[in-house]
N, C-alpha and C positions, 0 to 999 in steps of 0.2 A: 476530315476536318472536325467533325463531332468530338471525337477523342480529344483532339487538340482542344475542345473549346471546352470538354469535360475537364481535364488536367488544367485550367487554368481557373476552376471555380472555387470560389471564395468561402461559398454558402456554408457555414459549419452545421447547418441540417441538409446539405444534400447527401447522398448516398454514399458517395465516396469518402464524405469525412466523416458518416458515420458510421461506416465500416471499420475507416482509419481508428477511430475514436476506440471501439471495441477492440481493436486487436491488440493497441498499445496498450490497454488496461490490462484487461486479460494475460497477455503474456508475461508483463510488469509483473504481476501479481502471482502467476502461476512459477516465475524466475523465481523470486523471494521467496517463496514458498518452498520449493522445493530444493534450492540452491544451497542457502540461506538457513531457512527458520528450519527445517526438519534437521541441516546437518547440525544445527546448534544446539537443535534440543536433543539429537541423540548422543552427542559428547557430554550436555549438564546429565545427563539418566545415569550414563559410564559414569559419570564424575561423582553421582551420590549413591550409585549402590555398589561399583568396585573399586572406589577413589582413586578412578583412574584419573592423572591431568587432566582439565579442560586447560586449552590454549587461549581459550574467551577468557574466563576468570583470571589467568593471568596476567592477559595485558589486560584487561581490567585495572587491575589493579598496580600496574605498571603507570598508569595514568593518572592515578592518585584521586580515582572514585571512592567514594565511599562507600562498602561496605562491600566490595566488589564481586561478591558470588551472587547475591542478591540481585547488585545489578546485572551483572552479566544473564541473569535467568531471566529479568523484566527486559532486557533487551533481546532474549530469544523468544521469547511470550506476543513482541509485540508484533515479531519477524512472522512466526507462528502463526496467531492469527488472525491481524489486520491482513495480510496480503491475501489467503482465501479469499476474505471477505473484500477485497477492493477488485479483483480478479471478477466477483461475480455482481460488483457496481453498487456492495451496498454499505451505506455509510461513506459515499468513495472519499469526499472531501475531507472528514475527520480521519479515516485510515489513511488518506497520505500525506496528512501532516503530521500526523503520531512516525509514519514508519520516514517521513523527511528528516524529521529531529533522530530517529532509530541510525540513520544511515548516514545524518550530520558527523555522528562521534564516529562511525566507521569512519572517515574520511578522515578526520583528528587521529584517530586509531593506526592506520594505515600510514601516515605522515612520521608517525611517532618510530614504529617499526620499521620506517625503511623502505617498506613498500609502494609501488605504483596505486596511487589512489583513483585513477581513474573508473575502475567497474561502480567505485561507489560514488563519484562525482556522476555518472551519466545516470543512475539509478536518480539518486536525489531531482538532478533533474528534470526527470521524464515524472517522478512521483511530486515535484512541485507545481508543473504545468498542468498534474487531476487536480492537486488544492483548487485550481481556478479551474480548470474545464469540468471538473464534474463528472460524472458517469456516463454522460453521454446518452443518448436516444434506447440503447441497448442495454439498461440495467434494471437491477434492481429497483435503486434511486427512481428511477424514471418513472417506472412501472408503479411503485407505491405514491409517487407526485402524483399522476394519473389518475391513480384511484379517486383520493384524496379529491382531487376537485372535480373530477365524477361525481362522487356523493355530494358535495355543496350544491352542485348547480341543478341534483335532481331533490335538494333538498333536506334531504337523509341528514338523522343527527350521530356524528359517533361517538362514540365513548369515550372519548377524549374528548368530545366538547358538550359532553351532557354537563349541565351541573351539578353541584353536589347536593 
């Protein structure tokens, strides 16, 4: 019956959702990463030192961005390195809304080609629900909140609120 009454808890700081919490980040983040931003940046590398095709820069510009090689690099840039950094909780809420709006145009992208948009409609998803849930008990974020009113409540002044 414990299990049972575990599995219906709500608490979004008990253990199980803060496990939950971690793992969805995490793997979100380490997916993009690795899926994503690394194979995007190793095709723009091809693309500028053996002018081999990128297939980004193309439909890029098939979409009628501006300046489309450009953008296609700040869209692998932010693939790159928001998702390490949302993976290990920090910054989570600004990395998942940079790489929302990243994976928005993948989905217009994907629409446009033909393609099944779904990998990038559950991605956006799942990276819309950190905008609001945040890092969770297990990050970064957390850890430096933590600090942070650690030193107020023992008083400590930091550098950030000395004055000038």
């Amino acid at each position: 019956m414990n299990i049972l009454r575990k599995s219906l808890d709500t608490d979004p700081s008990s253990p199980m959702a803060t496990w939950g919490h971690l793992i969805l980040r995490a793997s979100i983040g380490a997916m993009i990463f690795y899926i994503h931003g690394l194979h995007k940046l190793e095709g723009g590398l091809a693309y500028l030192q053996h002018g081999t095709p990128w297939t980004l820069a193309k439909e890029v510009a098939e979409m009628h961005f501006p300046a489309p090689v450009a953008s296609a690099f700040a869209a692998t840039a932010l693939q790159f390195l928001c998702s390490p950094l949302l993976a290990l909780g920090l910054f989570t809420r600004l990395n998942a809304a940079l790489l929302t709006g990243t994976l928005s145009v993948a989905i217009l992208q994907n629409l446009l080609a033909g393609r099944d948009p779904q990998l990038a409609i559950l991605y956006v998803l799942v990276l819309l629900s950190l905008v609001f849930l945040g890092g969770g008990r297990f990050s970064l974020d957390a850890r430096r909140y933590r600090e942070g009113r650690k030193g107020k409540v023992l008083g400590r002044v930091h550098s950030a609120d000395a004055p000038i």
